[in-house]
Structures are given as structure tokens and as C-alpha cells.
N, C-alpha and C positions, 0 to 999 in steps of 0.2 A: 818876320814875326807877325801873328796874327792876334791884333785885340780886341775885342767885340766887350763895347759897353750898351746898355740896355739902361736906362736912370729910371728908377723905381719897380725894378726886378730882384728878385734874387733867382737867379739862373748861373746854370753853368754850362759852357760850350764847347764844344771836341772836334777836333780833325782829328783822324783818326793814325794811330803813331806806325812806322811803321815796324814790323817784328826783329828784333834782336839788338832795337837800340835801346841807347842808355839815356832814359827821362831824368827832368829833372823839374822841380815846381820854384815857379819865381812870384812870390808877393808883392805886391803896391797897394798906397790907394792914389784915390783922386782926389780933387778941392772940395768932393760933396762929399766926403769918406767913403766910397766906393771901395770895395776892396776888387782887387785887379788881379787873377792871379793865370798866370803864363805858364804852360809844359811846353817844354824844350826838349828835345832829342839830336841823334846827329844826324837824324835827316832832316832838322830843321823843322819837320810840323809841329802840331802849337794847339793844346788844350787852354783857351782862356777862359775865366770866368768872371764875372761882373754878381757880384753879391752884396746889394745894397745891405742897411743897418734892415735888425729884423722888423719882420712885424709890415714890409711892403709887399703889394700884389704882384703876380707873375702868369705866364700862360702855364699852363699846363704839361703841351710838349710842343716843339716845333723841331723839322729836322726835315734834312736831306739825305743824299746818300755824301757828305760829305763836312756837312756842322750839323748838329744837334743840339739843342736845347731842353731844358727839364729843371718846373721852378721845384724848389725844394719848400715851397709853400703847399703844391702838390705832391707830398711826397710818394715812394712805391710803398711804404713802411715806417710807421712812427709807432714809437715804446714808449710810453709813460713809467715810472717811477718815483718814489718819494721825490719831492722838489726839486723834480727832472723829465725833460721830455727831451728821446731822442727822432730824428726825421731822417729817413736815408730814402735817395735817390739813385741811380745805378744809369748810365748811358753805355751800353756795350760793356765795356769790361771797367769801365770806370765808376768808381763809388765815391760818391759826397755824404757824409752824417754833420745836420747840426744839432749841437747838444744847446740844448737850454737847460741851466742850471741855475734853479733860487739862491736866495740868502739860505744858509741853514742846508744848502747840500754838500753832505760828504761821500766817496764812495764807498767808506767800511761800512756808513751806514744804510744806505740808500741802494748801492749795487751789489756790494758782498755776497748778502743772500740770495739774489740773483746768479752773480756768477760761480759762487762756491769754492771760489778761491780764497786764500789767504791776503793778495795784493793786485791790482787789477795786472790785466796780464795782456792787453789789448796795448798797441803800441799805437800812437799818436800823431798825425800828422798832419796841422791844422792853423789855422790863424783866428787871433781872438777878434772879435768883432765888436762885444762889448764886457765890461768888468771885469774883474780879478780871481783870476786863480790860483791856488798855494799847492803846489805838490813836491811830496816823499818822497822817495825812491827805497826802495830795500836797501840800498847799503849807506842810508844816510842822507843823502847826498838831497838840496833843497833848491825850489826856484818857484819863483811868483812871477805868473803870466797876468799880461794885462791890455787891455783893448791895443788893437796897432800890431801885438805882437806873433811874429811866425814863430812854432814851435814843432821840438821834433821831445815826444817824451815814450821814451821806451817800457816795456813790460815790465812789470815790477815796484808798483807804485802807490799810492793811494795819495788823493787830493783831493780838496774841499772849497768849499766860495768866502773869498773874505768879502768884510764888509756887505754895504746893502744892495747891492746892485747886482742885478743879473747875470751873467758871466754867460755870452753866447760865444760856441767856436763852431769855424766849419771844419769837418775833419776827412782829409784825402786818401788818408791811411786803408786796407783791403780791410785790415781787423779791425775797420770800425762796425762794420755785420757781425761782430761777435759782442761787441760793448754791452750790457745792459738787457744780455739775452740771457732768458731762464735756461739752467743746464739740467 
């Protein structure tokens, strides 16, 4: 296992996997809240990334033909939105989005007319970094994300920021390029 920390980055780092194995993402953090997050496959290579709390500095890119880096401070692509901003980064076939969400963001209201759907429809696959989040699901069904926490929240949803705090997640998900984007 490869884990590449960087303290006061937010970068993420890739060996590169190889084709027709089965990935898998492993969260942690560190004693300085670092969040640590591992790709696993069954050949054993290993996407780690080292994503301090928001709001610290990063290079830009650094890369081999074998680990890469890419601070998500630079991102390739950020979307503003009502009491929201998204930042996405891309290494090879791999995509990081983090969402920054205020108090007072929800996405019926803030992304809806963006994406023109009924419920967001972008599937999620991320760890909360800071504050709380409250999401729907279409069929009911209810869970509050909160800093610390890995989440997998599927198509079909709508959610909103409780309380005062900012709600940052990084998300690993392919459809996070589709999050928050005019149709």
C-alpha cells in the first residue's frame, strides 16, 4: 500500500490501476485531521490522497509517469452556484469534486434549475471534511452526513446544509462532472 501525505495540501495522488480490476476507496484521517484516502485493486496499486481541512495551499500539478499530483485548490474547473461552489480536478481517468456548501444551501433550490431534474440524479461518492449534511432520497428514506464521514449517496435525492457551518465534501464519484452543470 502506497500513502503519500503532503501536510498543508490538498492534493490527490495516483499510481495508476491496472485495467479490468475491481477498485475500491478506503478513508482515514490523521492526528491533524488529514483525510487519507487509499485505492485498492487486485493488483494491489494504490490511489492515495492526502486532502487537508479546506482553505490550505497546494502545487498546482506534479507528476511522473507513475504518481501524479493535482491541488484541487487549482482546480481544471469550478461552478459557482447559489451558496455553492463546486471545484473539479481530473488526473487521467480520475475525478475529485469538492463541493463547498453554505448555511442556507439546498439542492431544489440552488441546483434544481440547473440541472432540470425533479431530484439530483448524480450519484455520490465522497468524504465529509467539514459540517453537516441532511439528505432525501426518492423513496423516503433519510441520513445526516457529517464531518469524519465516508459516504456513498445514490441518484435520486435532494439535500441541504444544516445548521451554520459549511458543509465541504471531496467527491470520487465519475458523475460528479455532471453535478451542478447547466443542461
Amino acid at each position: 500500500m502506497l500513502n503519500l501525505m503532503v501536510p498543508g495540501r490538498a492534493s490527490f495522488f495516483m499510481v495508476p490501476c491496472a485495467k479490468n480490476a475491481y477498485p475500491f476507496l478506503c478513508f482515514k484521517t490523521d492526528r491533524s485531521g488529514s483525510l487519507l484516502v487509499t485505492w485498492h485493486n487486485a493488483g494491489a496499486q494504490v490511489l492515495a490522497a492526502s486532502l487537508e481541512k479546506a482553505g490550505k495551499g497546494g502545487t498546482a500539478m506534479a507528476s511522473s509517469e507513475n504518481v501524479k499530483a493535482k491541488s484541487l485548490d487549482s482546480p481544471d474547473e469550478s461552478r459557482t452556484f447559489d451558496n455553492g461552489k463546486l471545484d473539479i480536478a481530473n488526473i487521467d481517468e480520475v475525478t475529485a469534486g469538492r463541493a463547498t456548501l453554505e448555511p442556507g444551501w439546498k439542492w431544489s433550490e440552488a441546483v434544481k434549475p440547473l440541472a432540470q431534474t425533479p431530484s439530483c440524479q448524480v450519484q455520490h461518492t465522497g468524504y465529509a471534511i467539514s459540517g453537516q449534511l441532511h439528505v432525501v432520497h426518492d423513496d423516503g428514506t433519510e441520513q445526516e452526513i457529517s464531518a469524519g464521514d465516508m459516504y456513498v449517496i445514490r441518484p435520486g435525492h435532494d439535500a441541504w446544509v444544516i445548521g451554520d457551518e459549511t458543509f465541504v465534501g471531496v467527491d470520487f464519484s465519475s458523475d460528479i462532472q455532471q453535478f451542478a452543470k447547466e443542461q
